[in-house]
C-alpha positions as CSV (number, residue, x, y, z in Angstrom):
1,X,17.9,-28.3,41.9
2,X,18.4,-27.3,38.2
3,X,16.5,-25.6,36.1
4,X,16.4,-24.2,32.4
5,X,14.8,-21.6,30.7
6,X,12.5,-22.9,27.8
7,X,11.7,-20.8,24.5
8,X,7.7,-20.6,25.8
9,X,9.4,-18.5,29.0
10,X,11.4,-15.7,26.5
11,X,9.9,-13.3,24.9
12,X,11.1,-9.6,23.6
13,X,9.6,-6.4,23.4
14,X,10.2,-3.7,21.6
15,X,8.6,0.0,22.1
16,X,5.6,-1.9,24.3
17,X,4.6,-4.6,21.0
18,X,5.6,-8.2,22.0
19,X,8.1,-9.1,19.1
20,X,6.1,-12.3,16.9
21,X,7.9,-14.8,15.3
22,X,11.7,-14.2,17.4
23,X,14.1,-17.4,16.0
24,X,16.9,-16.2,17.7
25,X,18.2,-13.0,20.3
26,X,21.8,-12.1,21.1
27,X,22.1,-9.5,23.9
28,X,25.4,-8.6,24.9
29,X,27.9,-5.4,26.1
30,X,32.3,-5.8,26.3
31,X,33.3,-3.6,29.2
32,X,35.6,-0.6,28.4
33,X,36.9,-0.7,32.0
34,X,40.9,-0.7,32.1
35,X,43.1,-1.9,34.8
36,X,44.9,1.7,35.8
37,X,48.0,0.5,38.2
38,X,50.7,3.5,39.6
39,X,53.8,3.8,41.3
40,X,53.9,3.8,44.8
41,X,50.4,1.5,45.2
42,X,50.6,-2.3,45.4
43,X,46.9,-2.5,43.7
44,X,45.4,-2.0,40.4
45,X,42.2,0.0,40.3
46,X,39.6,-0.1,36.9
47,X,38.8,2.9,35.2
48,X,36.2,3.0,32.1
49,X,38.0,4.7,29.2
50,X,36.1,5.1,26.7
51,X,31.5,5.1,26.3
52,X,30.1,1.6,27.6
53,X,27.5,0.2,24.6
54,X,25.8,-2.7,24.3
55,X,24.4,-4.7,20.9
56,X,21.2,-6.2,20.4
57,X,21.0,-8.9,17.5
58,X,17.4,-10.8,16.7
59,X,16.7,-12.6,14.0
60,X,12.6,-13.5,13.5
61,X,10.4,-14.9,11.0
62,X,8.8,-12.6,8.4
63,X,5.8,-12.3,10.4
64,X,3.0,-9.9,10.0
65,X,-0.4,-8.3,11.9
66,X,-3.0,-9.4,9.3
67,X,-4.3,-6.0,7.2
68,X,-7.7,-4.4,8.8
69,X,-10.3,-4.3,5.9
70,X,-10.9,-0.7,4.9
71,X,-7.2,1.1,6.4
72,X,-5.6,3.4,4.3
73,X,-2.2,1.6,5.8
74,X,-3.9,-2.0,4.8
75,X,-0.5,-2.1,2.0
76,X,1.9,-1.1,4.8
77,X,4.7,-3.1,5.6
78,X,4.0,-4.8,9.6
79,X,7.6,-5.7,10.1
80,X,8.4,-3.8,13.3
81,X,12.1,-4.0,13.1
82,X,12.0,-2.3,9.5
83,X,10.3,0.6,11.2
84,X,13.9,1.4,12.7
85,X,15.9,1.9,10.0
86,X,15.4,6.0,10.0
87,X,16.0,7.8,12.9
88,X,13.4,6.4,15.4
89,X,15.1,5.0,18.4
90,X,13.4,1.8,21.0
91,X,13.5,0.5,23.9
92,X,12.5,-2.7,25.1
93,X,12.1,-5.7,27.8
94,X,13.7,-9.2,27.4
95,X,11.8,-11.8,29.5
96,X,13.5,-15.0,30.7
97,X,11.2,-17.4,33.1
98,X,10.7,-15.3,35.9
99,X,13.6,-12.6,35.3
100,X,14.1,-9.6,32.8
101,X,16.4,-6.9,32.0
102,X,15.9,-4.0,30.3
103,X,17.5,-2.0,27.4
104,X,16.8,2.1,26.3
105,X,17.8,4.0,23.4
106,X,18.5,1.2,20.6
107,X,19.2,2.3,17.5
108,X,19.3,-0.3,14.3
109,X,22.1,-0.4,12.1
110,X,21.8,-3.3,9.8
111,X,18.6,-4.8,8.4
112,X,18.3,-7.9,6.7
113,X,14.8,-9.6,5.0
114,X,15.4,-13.0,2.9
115,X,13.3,-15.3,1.3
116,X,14.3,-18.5,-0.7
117,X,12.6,-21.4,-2.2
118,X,12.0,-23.8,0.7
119,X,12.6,-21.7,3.6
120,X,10.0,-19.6,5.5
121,X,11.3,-15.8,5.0
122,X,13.3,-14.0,8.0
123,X,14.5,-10.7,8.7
124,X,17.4,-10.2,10.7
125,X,18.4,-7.1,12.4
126,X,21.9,-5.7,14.3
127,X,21.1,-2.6,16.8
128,X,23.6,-0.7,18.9
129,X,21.7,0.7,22.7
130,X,23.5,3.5,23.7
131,X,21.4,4.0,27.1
132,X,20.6,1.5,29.7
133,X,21.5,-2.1,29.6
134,X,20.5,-4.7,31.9
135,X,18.8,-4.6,35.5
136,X,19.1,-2.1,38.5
137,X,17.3,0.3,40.3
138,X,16.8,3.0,37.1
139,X,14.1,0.3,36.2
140,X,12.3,-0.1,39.5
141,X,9.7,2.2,38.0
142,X,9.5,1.5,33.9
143,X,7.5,-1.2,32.5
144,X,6.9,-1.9,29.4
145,X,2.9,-3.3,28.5
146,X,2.9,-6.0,26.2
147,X,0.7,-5.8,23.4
148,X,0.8,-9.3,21.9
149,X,-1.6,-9.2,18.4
150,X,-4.3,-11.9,18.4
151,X,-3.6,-13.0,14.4
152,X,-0.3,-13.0,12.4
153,X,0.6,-14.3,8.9
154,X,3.9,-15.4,7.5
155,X,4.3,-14.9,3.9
156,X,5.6,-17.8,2.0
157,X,8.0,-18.3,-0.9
158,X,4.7,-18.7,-3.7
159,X,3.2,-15.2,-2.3
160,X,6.3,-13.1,-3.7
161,X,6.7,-10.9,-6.8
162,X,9.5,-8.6,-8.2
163,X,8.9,-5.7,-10.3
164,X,12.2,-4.0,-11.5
165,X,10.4,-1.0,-14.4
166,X,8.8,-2.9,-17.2
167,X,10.2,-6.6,-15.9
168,X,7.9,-8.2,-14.0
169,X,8.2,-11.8,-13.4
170,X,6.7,-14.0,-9.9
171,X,9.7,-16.8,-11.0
172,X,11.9,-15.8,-8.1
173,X,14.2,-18.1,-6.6
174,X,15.0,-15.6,-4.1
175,X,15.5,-12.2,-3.0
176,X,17.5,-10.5,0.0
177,X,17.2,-6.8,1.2
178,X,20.2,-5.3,3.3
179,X,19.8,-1.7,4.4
180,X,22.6,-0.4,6.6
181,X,22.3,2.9,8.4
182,X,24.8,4.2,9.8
183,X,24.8,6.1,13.2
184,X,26.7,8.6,15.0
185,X,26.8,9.1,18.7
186,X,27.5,12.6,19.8
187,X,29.3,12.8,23.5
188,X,30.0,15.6,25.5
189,X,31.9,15.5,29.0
190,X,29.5,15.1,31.9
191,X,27.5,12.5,30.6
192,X,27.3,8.7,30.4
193,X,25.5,8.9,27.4
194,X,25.1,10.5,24.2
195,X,23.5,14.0,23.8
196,X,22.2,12.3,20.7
197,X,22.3,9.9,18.1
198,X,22.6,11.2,14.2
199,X,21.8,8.6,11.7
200,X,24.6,8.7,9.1
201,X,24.1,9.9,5.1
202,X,24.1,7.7,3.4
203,X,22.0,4.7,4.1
204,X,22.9,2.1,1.9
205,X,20.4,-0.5,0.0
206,X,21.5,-3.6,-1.3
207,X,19.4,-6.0,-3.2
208,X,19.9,-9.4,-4.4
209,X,17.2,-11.7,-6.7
210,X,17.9,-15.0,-8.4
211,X,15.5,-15.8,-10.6
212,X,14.7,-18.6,-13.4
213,X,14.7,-15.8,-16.5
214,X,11.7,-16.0,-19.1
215,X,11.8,-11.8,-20.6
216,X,14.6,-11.1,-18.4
217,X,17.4,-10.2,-20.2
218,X,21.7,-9.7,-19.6
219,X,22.6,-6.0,-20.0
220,X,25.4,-4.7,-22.4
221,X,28.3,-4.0,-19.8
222,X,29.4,-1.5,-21.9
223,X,26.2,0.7,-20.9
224,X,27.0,1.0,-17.5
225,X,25.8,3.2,-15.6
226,X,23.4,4.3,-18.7
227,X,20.9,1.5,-19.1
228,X,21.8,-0.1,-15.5
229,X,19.7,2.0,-13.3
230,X,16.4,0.8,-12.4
231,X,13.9,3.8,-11.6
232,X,11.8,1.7,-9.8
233,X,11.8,-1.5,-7.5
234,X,9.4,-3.4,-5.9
235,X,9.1,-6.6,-4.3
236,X,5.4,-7.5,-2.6
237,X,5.0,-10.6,-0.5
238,X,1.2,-11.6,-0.6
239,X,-0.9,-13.7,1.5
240,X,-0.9,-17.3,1.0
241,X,-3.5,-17.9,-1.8
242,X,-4.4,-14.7,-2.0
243,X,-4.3,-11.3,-3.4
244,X,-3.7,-9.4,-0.1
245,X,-0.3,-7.6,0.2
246,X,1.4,-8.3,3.3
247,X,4.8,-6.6,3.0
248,X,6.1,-4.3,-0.1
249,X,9.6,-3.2,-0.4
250,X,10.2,0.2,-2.7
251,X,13.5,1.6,-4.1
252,X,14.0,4.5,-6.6
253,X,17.2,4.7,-9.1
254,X,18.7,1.2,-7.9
255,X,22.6,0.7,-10.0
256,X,22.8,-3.0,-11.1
257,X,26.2,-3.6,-9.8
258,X,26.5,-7.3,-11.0
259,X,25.2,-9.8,-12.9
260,X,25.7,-13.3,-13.7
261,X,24.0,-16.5,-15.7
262,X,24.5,-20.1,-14.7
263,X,23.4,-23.1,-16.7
264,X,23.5,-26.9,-16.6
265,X,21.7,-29.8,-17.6
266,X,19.9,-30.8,-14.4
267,X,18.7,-27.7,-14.0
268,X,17.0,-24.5,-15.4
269,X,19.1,-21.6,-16.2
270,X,19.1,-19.0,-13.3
271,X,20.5,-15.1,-13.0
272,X,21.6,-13.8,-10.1
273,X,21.7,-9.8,-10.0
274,X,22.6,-6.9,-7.3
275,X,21.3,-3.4,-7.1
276,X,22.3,-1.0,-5.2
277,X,20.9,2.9,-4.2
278,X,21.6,5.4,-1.4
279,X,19.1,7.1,0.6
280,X,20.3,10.7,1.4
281,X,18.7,12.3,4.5
């Protein structure tokens, strides 16, 4: 008889914390194996050429433990994933009905938060494992404990403000946050895996805002880069009717890199604006 694996029967996680809010998982590896043939022998034999790797994409709903009155961390961002942008690696357990496999030394490359009018925000996140991928008897003995939290939140679209120096404005259309850290895998010969994992210089941070403009205003082209760098921004997603910070994003010395004003007559006028910075480690 047939069966299927429902959504209530998958779950991921990540460094022993169940992962809240997952829309969507892609776990997958290409083999490097090669089909090696020579003369004399009527047989090809397969031969890996080259590190095996595997990828781990998730894509989840801005979802957050809710702060703990009287925590110095209360203001601290509770996306996990973002957690993994320096040089921490994870490992971590995906669950399907009544099987799992398992995945070690995952390292995230590409990290992704966006919030629009209409839409509930998401982060989406692109990780490379360099260790162990998939079942076997290296995980008879390794379990990962679950630690599901008993309250979330998910910030909405009304919660969020933008702070970019003196500008401050809560008329965002929306915003997206890409940080891409690059990684390098050191090999040496005897070993299936890397000796270690280096997290490349530098990590790049792009961010995007559309907004309806009220003392926002176009900057002379002509100034770059003198009047285009922004010493500070900040975007804060708060609680749903409230004044309790969920998640706060922070950049120092971001470059506008482009700019652009649309108008129409159905509509109010919007700017859409990118910054860009480098964090050197």
């Amino acid at each position: 008889m047939l069966g299927r694996i429902t959504r209530e029967a998958e779950r991921l996680t990540i460094n022993g914390s169940g992962i809240q809010g997952v829309q969507s998982l892609t776990a997958s590896y290409n083999s490097v194996a090669r089909p090696v043939s020579n003369l004399g022998i009527n047989s090809i034999q397969y031969y890996p050429e080259g590190p095996q790797q595997a990828t781990l994409e998730v894509n989840t709903l801005l979802t957050h433990f809710l702060p703990v009155p009287n925590e110095l961390s209360s203001y601290k961002s509770r996306d996990p994933m973002q957690n993994y942008t320096g040089t921490l690696p994870f490992s971590g357990v995906v669950d399907h009905g009544s099987k799992k496999f398992y995945f070690t030394e995952g390292y995230l490359e590409t990290y992704s938060a966006t919030c629009a009018i209409g839409q509930i925000p998401q982060s989406s996140t692109s990780s490379v494992i360099y260790g162990n991928f998939g079942t076997g008897a290296q995980f008879d003995s390794w379990e990962q404990t679950s630690q599901t939290p008993t309250s979330l939140n998910v910030t909405s679209y009304g919660s969020m403000e933008i702070n970019l120096d003196t500008f401050a404005t809560n008329r965002v259309n929306s915003f997206n946050v890409n940080i891409a850290t690059p990684r390098l895998p050191i090999y040496a010969i005897g070993n299936d895996e890397p000796t270690g994992v280096i997290a490349g210089t530098p990590i790049e941070v792009n961010v995007n805002f559309e907004i309806e403009p009220d003392d926002y205003e176009i900057k002379n082209m002509r100034l770059i880069p003198d009047e285009t760098v922004f010493k500070n921004t900040v975007i804060t997603l708060k609680k749903n009717n409230s004044h309790d910070i969920l998640l706060k994003y922070s950049f120092d010395d971001m470059l506008l890199t482009s700019e652009s004003f649309s108008a129409n007559n159905d509509s109010n006028a919007r700017i859409n604006f990118n910054l860009r910075s480098f964090i050197l480690r």
